[in-house]
N, C-alpha and C positions, 0 to 999 in steps of 0.2 A: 390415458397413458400415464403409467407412472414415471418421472423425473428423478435422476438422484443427481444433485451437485459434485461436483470435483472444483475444488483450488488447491491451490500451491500453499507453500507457507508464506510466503511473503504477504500476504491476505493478514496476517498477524490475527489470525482467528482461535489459533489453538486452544482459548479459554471459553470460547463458544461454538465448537466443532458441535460437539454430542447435541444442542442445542439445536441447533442447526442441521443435523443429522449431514453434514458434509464430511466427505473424504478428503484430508492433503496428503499434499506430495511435496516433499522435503525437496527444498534447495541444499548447496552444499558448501561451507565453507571451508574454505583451504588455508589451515592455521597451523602453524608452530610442527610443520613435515606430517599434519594429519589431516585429513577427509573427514571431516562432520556434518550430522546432517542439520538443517537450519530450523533451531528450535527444542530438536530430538537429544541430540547432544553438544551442544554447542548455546551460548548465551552471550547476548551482547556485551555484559561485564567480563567472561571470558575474555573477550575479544579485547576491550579495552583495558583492563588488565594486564596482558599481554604485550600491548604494544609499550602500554607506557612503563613495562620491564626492560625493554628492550628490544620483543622478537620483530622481526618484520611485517609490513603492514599485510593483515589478509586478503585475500582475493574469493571468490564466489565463481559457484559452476552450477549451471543449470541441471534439472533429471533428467533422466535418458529418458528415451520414447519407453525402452523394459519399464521403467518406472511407472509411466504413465497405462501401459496396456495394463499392468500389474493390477494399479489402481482401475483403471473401466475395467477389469473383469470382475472386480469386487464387488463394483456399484454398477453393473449388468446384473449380478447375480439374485439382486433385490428390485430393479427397475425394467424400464423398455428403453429407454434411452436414457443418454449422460447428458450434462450440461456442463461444462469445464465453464471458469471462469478464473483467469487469470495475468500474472502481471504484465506490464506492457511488452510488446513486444521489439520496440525501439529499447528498451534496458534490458532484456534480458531473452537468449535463445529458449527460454523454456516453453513458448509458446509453439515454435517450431518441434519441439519436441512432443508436443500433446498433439501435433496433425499430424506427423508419423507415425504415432500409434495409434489413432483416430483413424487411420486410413484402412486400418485390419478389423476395424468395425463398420464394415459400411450400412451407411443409416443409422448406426447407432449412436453416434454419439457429435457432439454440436461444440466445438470451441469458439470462445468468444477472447477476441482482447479489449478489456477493459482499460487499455491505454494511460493506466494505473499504476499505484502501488498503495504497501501497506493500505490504510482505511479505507482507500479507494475502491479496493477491489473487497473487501471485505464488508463494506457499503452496499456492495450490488450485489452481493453472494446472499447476504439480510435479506435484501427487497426480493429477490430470485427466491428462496423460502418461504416467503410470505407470502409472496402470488400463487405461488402454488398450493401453498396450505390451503389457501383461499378457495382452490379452484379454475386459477386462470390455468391456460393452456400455453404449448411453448410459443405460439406466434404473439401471445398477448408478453408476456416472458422476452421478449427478446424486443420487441419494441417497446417496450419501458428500459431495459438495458440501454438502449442503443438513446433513448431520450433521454437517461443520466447519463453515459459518457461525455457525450455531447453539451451538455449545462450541468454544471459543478465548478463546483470553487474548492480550490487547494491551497494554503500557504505554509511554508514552514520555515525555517530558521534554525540557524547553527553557528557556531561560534568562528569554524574556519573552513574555506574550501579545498583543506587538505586533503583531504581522506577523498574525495570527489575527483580531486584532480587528480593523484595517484591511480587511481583506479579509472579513468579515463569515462564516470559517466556525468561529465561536468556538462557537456552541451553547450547550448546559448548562455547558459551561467559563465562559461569565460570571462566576458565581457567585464565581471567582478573582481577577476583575479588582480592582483597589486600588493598588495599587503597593506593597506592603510591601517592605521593604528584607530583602534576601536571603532571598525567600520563592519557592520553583523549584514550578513546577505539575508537577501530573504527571496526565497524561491517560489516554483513553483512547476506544474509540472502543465507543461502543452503540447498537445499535438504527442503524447506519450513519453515526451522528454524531459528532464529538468533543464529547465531557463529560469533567466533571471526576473525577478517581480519587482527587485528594486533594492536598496543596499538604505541602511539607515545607521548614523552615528551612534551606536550606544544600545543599551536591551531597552528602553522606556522608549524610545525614539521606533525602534524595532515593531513594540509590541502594538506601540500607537498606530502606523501603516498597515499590521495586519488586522488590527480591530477596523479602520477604514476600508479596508477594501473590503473585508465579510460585511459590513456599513451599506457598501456601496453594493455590491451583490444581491444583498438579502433585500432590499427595499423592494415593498410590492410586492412580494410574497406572501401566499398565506400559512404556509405550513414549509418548517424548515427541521433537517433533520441535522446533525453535526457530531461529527465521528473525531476524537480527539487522539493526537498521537505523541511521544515524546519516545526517550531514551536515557538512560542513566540516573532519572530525576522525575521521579512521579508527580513533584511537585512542581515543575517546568511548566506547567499548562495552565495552572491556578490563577495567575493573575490575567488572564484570557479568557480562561471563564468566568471571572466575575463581571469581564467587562461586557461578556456577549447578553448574560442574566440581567445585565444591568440598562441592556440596550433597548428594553421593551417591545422588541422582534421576535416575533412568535417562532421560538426554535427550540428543539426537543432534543439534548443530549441522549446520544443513542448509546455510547460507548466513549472511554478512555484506556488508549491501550500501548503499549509496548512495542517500539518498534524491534522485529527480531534480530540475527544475526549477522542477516544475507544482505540486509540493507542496513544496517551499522558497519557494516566492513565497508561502506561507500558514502559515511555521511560522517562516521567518527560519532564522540559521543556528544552530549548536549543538544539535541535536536528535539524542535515540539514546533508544533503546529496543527492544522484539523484540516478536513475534506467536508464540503456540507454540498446537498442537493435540496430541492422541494419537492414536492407532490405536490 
């Protein structure tokens, strides 16, 4: 049986789509009295450019089911069945919208929530290619999904819980709000939510905690895989990977990538962190 993937954009894959022979489906940001699609026409400097002129903060809207059937008939046209893989479903309706138009394909197509975002989901979209490059079948496909969801480490960090709180996907990060002076949150995501992982005085103090807990994670592992993500600042991540290189923990930088539009309208700018799992 052939398989063709689908994700969203929030997968922040777009520079490895063709690679990956996956189909997205644009989220949509709602900027400056315009509808853009996330990625397509729209870019997180956009967006933070924008605000820090003046305009009001953006807001993000999921694809319609049209969207989604649109997309499964495209990747029907080449496969027997779909495998969607996309963002959580506690942030964001778009997964309700790919089982509405899932529904006009009966049997064909398999949505999953990777209870995820950005490298999370684009993590499993990888491993989901390569199984089947390989050979595996969807029931072997979908129990290694469902054994990454499950065991993975996320952490990341941003400069202020503005942009999160405004946009109402703060979660158990609440807990952080205050405004202490130079107090950097550092998140992460459970159970498909952003929650809080812990708050640290300063970026070195910050960076220390998250190199400790990938630390604490990765121990006894044999094989680690680690997907790195940032915003605004490619160079945000560098002193994070020198420290994980430096930690003689058998981990294999899989990717360093850009968070997109649709989750920059909810995190603001300055954000890095990574998602790693093992095999």
């Amino acid at each position: 049986m052939r398989v063709a993937l689908v994700t969203d954009s929030t997968s922040d894959l777009q520079a490895h789509a063709k690679d990956l022979d996956v189909e997205i489906v644009p989220l949509y940001v709602n900027f400056q009295g315009k509808i853009a699609k996330d990625w397509l026409e729209i870019t997180p400097q956009d967006i933070f450019d924008g605000v820090r002129a003046g305009a009001a903060m953006p807001s993000s809207s999921q694809p319609s089911p049209a969207d989604f059937k649109a997309a499964f008939e495209r990747a029907l046209a080449k496969a027997d069945h779909v495998l969607a893989i996309l963002i959580s479903s506690k942030l964001s309706g778009t997964f309700g919208s790919a089982q509405l138009a899932a529904a006009e394909f009966p049997g064909k197509i398999t949505v999953f929530d990777s209870l995820a975002a950005s490298q999370g989901i684009g993590m499993m979209v990888e491993r989901a290619h390569e199984m089947l490059a390989q050979g595996s079948d969807m029931s072997q496909v979908m129990v290694e999904l469902e054994r990454i969801r499950a065991d993975n480490i996320v952490r990341f960090t941003l400069p202020s819980l503005e942009y999160l709180k405004k946009n109402g996907r703060i979660g158990g990060a609440q807990a952080l709000l205050g405004g202490l002076l130079g107090i950097k949150p550092i998140l992460t995501v459970k159970e498909g939510r952003v929650e809080a992982a812990g708050r640290a005085r300063g970026e070195k103090k910050a960076l220390a905690e998250m190199v400790d807990a990938f630390k604490t994670w990765a121990a006894g592992r044999k094989k680690i895989r680690i997907y790195y993500l940032y915003n605004a600042d490619v160079h945000a991540v560098d002193a994070f990977k020198a420290e994980v290189a430096a930690s003689g923990l058998p981990v294999e930088e899989r990717s360093v990538s850009e968070v997109g539009g649709v989750i920059s309208t909810h995190t603001g700018p300055g954000v890095y962190g990574f998602y790693a799992y093992s095999l």
